[in-house]
Predicted model as a PDB file, atoms N, CA, C, CB and O in Angstrom, pLDDT in the B-factor column:
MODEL        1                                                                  
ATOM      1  N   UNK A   1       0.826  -1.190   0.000  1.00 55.00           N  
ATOM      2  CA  UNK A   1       0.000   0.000   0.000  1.00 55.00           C  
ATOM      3  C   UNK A   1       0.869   1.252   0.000  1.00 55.00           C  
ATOM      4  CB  UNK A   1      -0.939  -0.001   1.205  1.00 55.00           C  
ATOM      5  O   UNK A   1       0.504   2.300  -0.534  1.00 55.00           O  
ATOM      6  N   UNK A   2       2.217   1.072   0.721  1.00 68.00           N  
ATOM      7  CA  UNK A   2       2.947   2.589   1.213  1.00 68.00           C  
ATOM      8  C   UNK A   2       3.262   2.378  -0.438  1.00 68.00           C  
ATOM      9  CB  UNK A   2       4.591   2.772   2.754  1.00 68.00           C  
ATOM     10  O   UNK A   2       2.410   3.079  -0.984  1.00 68.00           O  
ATOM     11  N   UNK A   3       3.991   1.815  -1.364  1.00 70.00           N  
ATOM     12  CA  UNK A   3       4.072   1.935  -2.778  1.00 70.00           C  
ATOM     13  C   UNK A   3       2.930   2.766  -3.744  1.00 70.00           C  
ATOM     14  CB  UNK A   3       4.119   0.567  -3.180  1.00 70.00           C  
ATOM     15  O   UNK A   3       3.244   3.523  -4.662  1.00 70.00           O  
ATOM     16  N   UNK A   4       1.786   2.506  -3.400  1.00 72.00           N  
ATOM     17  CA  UNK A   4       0.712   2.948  -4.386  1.00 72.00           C  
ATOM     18  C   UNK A   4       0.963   4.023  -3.383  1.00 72.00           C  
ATOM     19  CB  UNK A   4      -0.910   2.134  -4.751  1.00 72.00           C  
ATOM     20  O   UNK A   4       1.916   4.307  -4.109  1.00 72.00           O  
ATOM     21  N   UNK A   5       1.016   4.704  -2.628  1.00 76.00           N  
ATOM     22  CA  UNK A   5       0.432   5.847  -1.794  1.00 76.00           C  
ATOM     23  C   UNK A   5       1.897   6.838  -2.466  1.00 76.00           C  
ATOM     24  CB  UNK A   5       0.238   5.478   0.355  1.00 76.00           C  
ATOM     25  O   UNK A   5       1.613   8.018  -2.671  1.00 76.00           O  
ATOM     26  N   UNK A   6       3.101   6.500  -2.736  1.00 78.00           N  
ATOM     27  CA  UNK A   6       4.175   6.999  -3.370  1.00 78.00           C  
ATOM     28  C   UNK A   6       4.183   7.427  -4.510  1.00 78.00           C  
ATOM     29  CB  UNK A   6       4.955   6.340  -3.379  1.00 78.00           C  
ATOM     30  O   UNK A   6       4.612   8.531  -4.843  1.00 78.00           O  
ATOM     31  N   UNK A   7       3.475   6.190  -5.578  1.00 76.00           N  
ATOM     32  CA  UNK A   7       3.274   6.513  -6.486  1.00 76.00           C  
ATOM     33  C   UNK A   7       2.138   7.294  -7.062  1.00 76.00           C  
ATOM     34  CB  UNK A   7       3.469   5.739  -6.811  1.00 76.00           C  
ATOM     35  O   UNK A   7       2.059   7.609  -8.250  1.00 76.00           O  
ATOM     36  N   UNK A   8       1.005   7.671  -5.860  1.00 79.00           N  
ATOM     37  CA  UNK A   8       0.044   8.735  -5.767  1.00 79.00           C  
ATOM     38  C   UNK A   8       0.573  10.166  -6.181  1.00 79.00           C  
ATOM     39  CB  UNK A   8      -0.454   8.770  -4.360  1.00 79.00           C  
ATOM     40  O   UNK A   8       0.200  10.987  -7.019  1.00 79.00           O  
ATOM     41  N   UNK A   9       1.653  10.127  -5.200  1.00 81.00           N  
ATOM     42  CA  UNK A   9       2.330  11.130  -4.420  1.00 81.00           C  
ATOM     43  C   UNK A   9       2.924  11.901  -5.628  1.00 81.00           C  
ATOM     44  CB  UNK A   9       3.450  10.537  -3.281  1.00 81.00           C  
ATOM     45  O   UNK A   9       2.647  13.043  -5.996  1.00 81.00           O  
ATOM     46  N   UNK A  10       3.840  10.984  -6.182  1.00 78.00           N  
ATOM     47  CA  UNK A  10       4.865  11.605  -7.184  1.00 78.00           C  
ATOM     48  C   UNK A  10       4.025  11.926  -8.222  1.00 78.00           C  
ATOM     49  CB  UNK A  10       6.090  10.672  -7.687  1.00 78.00           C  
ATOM     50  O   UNK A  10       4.254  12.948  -8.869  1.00 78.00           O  
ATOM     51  N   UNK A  11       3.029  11.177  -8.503  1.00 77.00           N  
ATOM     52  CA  UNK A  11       1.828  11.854 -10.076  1.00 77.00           C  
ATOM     53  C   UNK A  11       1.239  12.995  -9.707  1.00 77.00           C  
ATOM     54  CB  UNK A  11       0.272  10.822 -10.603  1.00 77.00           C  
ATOM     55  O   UNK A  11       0.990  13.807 -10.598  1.00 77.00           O  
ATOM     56  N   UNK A  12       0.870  13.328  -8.255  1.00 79.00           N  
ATOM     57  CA  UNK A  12      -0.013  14.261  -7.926  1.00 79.00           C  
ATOM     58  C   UNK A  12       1.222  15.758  -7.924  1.00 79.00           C  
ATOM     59  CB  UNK A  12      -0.897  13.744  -6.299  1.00 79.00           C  
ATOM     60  O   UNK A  12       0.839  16.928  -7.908  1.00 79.00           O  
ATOM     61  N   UNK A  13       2.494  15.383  -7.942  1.00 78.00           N  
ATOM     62  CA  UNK A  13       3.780  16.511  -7.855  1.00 78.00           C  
ATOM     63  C   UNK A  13       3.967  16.530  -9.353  1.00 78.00           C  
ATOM     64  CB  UNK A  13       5.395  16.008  -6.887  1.00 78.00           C  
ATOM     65  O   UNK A  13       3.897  17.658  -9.841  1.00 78.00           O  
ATOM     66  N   UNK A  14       4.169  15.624 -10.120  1.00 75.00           N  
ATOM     67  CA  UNK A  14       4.232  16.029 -11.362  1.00 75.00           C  
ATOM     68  C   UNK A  14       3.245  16.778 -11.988  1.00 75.00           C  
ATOM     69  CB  UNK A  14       4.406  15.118 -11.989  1.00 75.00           C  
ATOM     70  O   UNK A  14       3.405  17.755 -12.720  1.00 75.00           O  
ATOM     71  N   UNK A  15       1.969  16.120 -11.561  1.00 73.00           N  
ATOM     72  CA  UNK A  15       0.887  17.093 -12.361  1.00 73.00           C  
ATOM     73  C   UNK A  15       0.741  18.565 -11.990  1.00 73.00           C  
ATOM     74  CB  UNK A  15      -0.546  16.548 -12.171  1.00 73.00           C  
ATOM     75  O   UNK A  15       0.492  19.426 -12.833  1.00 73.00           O  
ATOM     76  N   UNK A  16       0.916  18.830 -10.612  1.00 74.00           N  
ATOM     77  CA  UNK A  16       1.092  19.913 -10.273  1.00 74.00           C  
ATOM     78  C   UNK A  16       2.034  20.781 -10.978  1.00 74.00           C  
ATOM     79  CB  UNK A  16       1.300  19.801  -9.194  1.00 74.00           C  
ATOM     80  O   UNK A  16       1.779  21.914 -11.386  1.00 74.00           O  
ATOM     81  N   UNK A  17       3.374  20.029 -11.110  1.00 71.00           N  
ATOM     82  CA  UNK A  17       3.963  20.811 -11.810  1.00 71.00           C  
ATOM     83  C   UNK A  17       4.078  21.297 -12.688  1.00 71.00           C  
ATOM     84  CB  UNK A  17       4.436  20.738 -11.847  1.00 71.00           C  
ATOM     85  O   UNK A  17       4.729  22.302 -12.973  1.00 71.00           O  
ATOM     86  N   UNK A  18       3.087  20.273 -13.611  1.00 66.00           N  
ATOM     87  CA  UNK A  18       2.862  20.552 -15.025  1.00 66.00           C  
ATOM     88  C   UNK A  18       1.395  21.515 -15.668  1.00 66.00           C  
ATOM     89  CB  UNK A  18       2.838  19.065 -15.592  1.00 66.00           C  
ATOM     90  O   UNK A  18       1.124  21.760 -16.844  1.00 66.00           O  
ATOM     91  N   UNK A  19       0.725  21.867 -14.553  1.00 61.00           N  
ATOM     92  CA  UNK A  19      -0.341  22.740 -14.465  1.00 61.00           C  
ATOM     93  C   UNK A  19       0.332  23.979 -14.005  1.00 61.00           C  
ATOM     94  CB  UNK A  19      -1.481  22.245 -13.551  1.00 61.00           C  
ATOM     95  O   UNK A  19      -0.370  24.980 -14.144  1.00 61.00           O  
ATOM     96  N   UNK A  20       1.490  24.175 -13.500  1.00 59.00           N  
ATOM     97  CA  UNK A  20       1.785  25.993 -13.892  1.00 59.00           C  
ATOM     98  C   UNK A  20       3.038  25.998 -14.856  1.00 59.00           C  
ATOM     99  CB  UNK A  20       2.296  27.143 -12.267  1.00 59.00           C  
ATOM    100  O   UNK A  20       3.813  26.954 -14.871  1.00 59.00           O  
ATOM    101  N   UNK A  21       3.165  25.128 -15.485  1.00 53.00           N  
ATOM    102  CA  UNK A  21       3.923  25.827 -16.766  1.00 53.00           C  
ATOM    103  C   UNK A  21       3.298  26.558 -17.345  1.00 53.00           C  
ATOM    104  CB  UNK A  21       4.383  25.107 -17.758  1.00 53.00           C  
ATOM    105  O   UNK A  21       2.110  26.238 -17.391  1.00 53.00           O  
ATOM    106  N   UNK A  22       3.669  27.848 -18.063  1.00 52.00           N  
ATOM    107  CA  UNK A  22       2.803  28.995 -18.578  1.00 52.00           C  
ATOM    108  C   UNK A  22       3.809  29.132 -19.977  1.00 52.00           C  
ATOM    109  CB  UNK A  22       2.662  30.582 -17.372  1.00 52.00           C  
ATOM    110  O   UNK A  22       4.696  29.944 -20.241  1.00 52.00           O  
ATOM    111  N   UNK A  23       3.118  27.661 -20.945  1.00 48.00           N  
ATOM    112  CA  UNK A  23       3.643  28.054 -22.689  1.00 48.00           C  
ATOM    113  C   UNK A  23       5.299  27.286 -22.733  1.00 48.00           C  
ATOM    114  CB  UNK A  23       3.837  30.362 -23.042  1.00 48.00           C  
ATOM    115  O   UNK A  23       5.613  26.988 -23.885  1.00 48.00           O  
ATOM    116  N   UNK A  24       6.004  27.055 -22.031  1.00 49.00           N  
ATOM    117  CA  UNK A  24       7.150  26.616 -22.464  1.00 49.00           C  
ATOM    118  C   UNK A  24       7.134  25.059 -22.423  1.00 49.00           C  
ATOM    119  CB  UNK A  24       8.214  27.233 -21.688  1.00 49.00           C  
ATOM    120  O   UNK A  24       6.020  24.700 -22.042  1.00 49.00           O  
ATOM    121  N   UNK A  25       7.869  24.107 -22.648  1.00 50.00           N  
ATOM    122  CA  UNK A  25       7.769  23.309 -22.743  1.00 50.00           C  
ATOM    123  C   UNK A  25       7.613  22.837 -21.386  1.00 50.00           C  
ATOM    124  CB  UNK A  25       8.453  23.022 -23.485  1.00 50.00           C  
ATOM    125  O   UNK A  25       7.830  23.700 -20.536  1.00 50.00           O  
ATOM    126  N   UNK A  26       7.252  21.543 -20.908  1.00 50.00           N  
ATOM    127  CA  UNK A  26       7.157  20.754 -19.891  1.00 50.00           C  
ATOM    128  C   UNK A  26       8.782  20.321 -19.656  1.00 50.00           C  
ATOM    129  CB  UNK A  26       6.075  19.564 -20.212  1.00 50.00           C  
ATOM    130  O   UNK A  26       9.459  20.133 -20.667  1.00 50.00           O  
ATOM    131  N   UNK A  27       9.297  20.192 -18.549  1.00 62.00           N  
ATOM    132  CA  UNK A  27      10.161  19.690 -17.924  1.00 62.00           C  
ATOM    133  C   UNK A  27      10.837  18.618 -17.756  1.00 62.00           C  
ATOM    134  CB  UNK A  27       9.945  19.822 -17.318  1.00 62.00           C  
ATOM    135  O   UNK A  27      12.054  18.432 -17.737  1.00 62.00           O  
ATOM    136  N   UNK A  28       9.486  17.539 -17.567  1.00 69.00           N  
ATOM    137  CA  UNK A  28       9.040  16.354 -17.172  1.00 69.00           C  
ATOM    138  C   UNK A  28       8.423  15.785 -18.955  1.00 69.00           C  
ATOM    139  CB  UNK A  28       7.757  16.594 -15.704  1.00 69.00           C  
ATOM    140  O   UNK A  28       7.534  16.049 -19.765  1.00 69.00           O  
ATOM    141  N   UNK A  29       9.800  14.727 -18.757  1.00 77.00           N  
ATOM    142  CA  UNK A  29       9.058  14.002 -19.716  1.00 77.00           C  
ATOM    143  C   UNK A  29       8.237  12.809 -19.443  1.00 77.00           C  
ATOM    144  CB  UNK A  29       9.863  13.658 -20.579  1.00 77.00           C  
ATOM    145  O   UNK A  29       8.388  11.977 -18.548  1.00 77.00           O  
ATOM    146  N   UNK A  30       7.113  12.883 -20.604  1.00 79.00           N  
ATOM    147  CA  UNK A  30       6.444  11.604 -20.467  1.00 79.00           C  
ATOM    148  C   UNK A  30       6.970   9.993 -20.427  1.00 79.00           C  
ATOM    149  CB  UNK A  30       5.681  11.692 -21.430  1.00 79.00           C  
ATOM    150  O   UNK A  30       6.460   9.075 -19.786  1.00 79.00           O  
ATOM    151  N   UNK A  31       8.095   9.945 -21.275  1.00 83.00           N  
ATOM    152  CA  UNK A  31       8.845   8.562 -20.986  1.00 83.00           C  
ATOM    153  C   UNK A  31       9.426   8.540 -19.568  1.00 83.00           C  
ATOM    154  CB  UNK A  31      10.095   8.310 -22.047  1.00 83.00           C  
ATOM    155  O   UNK A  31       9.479   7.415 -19.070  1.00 83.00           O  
ATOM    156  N   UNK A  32       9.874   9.555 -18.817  1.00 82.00           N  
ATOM    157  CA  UNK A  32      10.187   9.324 -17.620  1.00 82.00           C  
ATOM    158  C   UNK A  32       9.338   9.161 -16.394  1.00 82.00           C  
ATOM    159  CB  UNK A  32      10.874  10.096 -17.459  1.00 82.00           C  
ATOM    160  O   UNK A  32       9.709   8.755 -15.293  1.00 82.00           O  
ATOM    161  N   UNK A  33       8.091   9.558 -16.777  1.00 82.00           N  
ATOM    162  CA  UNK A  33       6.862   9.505 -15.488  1.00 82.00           C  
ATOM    163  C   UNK A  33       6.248   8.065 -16.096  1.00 82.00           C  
ATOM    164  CB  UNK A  33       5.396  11.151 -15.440  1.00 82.00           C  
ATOM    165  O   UNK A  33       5.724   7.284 -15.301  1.00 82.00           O  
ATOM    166  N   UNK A  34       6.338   7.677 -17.762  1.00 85.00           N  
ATOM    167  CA  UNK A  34       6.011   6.010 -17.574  1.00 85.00           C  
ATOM    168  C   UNK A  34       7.171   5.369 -16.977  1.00 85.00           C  
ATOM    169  CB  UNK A  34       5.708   5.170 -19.038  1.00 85.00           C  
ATOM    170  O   UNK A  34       6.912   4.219 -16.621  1.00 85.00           O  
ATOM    171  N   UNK A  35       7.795   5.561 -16.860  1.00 87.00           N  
ATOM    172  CA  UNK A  35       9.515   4.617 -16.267  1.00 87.00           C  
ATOM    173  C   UNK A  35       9.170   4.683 -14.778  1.00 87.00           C  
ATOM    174  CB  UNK A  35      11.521   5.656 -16.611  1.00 87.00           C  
ATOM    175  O   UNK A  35       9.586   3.833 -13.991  1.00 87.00           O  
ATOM    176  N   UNK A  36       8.254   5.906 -14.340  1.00 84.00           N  
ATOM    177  CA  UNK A  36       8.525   5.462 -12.919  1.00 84.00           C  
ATOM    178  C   UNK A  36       7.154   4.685 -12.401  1.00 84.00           C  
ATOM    179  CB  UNK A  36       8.910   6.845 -11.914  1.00 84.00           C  
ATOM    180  O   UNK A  36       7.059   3.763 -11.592  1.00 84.00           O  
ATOM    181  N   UNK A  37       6.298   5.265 -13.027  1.00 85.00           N  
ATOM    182  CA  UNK A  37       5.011   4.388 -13.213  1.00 85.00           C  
ATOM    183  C   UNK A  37       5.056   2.994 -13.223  1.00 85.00           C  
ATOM    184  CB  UNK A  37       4.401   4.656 -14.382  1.00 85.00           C  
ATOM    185  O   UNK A  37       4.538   2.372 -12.295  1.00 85.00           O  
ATOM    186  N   UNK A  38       5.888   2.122 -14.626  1.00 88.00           N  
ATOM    187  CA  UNK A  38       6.186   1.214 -14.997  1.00 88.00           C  
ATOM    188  C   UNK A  38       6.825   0.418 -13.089  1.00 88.00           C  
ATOM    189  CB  UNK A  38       7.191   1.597 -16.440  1.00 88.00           C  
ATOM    190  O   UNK A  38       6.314  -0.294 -12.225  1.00 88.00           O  
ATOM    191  N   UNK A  39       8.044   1.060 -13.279  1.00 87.00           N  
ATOM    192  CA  UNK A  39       8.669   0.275 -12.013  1.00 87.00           C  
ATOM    193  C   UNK A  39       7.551   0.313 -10.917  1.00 87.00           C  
ATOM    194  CB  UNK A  39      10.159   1.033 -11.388  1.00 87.00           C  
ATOM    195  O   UNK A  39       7.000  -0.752 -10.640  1.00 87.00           O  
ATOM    196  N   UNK A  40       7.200   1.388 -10.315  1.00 84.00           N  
ATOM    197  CA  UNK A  40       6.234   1.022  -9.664  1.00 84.00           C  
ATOM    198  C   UNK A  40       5.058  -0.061  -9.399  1.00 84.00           C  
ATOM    199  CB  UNK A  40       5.968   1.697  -9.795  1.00 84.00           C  
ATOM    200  O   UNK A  40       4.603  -0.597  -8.389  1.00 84.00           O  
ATOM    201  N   UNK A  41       4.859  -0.110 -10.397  1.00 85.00           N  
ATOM    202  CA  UNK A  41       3.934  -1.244 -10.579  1.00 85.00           C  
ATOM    203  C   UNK A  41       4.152  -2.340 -11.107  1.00 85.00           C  
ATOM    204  CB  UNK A  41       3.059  -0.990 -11.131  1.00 85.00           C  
ATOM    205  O   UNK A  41       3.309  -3.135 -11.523  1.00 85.00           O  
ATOM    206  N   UNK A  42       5.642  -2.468 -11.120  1.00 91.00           N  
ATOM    207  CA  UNK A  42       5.979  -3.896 -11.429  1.00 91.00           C  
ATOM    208  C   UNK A  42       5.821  -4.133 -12.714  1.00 91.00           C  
ATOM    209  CB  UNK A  42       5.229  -4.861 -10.732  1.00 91.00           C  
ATOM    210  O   UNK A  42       5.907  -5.350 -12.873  1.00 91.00           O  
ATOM    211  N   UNK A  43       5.581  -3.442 -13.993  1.00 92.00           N  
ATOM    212  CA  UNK A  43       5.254  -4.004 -15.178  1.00 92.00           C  
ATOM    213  C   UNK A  43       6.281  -3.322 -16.117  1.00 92.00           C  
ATOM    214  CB  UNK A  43       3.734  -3.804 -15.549  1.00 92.00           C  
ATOM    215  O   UNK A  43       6.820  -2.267 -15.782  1.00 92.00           O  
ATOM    216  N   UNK A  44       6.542  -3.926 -17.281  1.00 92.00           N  
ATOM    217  CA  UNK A  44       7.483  -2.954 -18.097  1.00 92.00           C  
ATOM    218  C   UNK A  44       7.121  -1.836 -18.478  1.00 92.00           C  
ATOM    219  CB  UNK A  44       7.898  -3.387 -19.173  1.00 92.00           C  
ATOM    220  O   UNK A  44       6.021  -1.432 -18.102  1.00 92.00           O  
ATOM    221  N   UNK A  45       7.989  -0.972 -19.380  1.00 88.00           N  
ATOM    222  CA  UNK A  45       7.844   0.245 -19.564  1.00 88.00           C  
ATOM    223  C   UNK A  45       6.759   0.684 -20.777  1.00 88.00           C  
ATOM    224  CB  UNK A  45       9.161   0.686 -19.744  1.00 88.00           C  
ATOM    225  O   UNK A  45       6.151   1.748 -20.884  1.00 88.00           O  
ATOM    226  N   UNK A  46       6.725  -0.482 -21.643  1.00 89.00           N  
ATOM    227  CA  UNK A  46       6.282  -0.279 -23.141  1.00 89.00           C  
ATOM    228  C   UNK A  46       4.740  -0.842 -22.307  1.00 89.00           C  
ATOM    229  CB  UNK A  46       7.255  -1.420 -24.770  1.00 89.00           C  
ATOM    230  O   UNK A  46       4.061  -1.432 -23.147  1.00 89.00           O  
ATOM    231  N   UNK A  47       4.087  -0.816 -21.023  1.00 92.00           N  
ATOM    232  CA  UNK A  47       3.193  -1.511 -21.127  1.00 92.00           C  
ATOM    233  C   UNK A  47       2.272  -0.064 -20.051  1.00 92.00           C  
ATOM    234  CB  UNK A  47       3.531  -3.306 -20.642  1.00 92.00           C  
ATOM    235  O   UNK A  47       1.385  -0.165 -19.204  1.00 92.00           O  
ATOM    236  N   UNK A  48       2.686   0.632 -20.365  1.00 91.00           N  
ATOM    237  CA  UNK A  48       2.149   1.946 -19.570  1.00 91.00           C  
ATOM    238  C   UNK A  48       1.636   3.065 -20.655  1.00 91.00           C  
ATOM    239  CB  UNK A  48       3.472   2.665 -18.575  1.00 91.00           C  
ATOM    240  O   UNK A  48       2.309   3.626 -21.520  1.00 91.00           O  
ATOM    241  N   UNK A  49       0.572   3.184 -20.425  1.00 90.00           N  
ATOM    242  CA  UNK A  49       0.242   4.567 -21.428  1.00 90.00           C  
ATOM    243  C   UNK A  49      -0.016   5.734 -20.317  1.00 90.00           C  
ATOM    244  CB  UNK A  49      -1.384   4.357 -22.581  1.00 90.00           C  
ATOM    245  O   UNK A  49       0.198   5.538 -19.121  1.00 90.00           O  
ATOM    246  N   UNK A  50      -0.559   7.124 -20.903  1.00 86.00           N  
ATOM    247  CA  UNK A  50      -0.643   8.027 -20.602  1.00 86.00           C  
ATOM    248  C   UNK A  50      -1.501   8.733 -20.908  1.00 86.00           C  
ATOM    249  CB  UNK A  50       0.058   8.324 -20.681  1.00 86.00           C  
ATOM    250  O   UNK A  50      -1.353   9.115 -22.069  1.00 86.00           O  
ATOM    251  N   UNK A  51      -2.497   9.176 -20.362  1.00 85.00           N  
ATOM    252  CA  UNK A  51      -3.465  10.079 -21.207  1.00 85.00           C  
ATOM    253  C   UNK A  51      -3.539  11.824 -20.432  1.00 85.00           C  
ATOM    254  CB  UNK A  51      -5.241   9.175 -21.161  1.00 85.00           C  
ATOM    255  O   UNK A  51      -3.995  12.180 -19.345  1.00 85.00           O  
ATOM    256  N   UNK A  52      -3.160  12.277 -21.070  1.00 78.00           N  
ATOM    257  CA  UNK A  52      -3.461  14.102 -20.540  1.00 78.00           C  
ATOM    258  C   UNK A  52      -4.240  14.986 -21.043  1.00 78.00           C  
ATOM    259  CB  UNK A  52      -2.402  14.990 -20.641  1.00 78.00           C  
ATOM    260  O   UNK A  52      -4.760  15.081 -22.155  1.00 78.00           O  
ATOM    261  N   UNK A  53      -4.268  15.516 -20.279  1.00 77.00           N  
ATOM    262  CA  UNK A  53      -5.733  16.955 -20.729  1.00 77.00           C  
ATOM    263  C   UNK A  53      -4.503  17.869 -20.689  1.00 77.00           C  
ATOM    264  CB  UNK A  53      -7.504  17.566 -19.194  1.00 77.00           C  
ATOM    265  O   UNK A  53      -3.663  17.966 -19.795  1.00 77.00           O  
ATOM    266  N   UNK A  54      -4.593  18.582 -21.973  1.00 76.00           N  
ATOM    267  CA  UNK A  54      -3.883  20.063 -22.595  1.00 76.00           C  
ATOM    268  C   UNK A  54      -5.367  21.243 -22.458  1.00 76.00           C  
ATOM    269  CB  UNK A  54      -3.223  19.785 -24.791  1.00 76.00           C  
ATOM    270  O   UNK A  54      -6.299  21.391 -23.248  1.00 76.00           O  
ATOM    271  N   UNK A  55      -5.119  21.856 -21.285  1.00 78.00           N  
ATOM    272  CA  UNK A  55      -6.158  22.921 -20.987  1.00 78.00           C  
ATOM    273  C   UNK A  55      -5.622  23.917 -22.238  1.00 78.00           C  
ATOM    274  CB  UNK A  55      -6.089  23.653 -19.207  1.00 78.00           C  
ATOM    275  O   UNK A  55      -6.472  24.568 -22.845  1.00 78.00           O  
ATOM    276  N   UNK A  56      -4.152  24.031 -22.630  1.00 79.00           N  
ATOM    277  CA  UNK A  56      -4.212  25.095 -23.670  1.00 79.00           C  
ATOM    278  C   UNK A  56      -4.952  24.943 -24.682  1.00 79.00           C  
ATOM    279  CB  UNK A  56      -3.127  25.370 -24.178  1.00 79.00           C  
ATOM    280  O   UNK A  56      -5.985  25.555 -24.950  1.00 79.00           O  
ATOM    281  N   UNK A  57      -4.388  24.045 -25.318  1.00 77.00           N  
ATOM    282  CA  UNK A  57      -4.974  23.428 -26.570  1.00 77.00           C  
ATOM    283  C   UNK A  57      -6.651  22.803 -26.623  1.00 77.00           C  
ATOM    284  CB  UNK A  57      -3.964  22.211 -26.863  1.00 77.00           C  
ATOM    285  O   UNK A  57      -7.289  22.591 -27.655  1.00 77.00           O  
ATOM    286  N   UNK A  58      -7.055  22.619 -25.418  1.00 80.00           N  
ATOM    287  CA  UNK A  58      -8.529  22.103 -25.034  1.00 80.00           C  
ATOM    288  C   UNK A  58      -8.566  20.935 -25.724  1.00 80.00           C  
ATOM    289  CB  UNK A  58      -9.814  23.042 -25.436  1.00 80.00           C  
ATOM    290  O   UNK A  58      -9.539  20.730 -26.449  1.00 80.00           O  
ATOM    291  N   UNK A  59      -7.503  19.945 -25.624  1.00 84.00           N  
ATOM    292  CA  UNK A  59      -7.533  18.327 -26.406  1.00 84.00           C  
ATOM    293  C   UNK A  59      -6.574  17.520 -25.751  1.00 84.00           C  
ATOM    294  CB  UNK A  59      -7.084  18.271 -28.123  1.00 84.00           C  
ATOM    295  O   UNK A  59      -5.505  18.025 -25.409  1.00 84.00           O  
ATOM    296  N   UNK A  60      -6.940  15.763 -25.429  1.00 83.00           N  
ATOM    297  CA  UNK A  60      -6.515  15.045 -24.847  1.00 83.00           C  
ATOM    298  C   UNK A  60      -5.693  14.806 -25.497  1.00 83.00           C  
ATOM    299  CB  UNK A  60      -7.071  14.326 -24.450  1.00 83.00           C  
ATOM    300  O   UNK A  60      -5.757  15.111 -26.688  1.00 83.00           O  
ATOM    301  N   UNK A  61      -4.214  13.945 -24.788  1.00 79.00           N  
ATOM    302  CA  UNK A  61      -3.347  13.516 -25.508  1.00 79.00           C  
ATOM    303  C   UNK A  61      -2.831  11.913 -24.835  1.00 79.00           C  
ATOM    304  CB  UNK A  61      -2.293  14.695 -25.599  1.00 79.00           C  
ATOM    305  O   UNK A  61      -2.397  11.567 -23.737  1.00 79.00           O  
ATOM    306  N   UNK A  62      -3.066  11.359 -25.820  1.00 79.00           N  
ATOM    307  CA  UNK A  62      -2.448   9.778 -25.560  1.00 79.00           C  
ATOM    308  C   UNK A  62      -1.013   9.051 -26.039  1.00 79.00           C  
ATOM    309  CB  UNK A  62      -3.424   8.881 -26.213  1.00 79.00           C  
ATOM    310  O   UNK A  62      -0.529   8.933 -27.165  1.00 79.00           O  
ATOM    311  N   UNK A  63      -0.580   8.658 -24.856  1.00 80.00           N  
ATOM    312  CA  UNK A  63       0.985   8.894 -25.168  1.00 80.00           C  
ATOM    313  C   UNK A  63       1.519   7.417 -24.408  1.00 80.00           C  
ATOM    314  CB  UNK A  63       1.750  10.616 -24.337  1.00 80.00           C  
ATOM    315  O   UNK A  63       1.531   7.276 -23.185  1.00 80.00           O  
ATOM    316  N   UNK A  64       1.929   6.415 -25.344  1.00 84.00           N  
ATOM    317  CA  UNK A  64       2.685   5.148 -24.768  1.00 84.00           C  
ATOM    318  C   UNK A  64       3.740   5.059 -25.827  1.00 84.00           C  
ATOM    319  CB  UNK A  64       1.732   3.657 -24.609  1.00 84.00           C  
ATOM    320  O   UNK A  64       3.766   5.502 -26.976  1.00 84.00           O  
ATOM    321  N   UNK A  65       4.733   4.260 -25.022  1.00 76.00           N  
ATOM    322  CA  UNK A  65       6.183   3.590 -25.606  1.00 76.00           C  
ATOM    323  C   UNK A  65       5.806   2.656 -26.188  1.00 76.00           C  
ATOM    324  CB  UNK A  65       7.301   3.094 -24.687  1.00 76.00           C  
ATOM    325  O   UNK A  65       4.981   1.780 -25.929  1.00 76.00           O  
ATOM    326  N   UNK A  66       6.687   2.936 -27.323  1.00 74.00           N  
ATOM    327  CA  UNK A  66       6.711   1.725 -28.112  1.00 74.00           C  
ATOM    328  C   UNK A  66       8.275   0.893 -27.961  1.00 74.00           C  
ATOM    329  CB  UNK A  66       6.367   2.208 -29.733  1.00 74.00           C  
ATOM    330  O   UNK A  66       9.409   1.347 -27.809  1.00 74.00           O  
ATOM    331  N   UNK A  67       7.832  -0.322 -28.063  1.00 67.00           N  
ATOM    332  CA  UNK A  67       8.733  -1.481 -27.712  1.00 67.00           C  
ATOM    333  C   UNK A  67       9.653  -1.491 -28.715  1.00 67.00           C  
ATOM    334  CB  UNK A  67       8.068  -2.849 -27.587  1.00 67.00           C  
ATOM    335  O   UNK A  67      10.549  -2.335 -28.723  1.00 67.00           O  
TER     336      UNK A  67                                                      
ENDMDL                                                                          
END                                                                             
């Protein structure tokens, strides 16, 4: 449980962080928040997707590794 509550933790700091970027690029890449995702949960990396809401753009974005 303390694992999922970590890996709460660190998505809820990334997203944060990624809700006051104002126009420049993001920081945080998406292959690196699936890498930690991935380990977290025990599964490989190519087996994690991603889906985000772009409030700029007002459109979702779906984003997995390819193997």
């Amino acid at each position: 449980m303390s694992t999922t509550k970590n890996l709460v933790s660190e998505m809820e700091r990334i997203a944060s962080s990624l809700g006051t970027e104002r126009g420049d690029e993001s920081q945080v890449s998406l292959s690196s928040v699936a890498e930690k995702i991935a380990k977290n949960l025990g599964v490989r990396n190519d087996e994690v997707a991603i889906l985000a809401l772009s409030t700029r753009w007002r459109h979702l974005h779906f984003w997995c590794r390819r193997p």
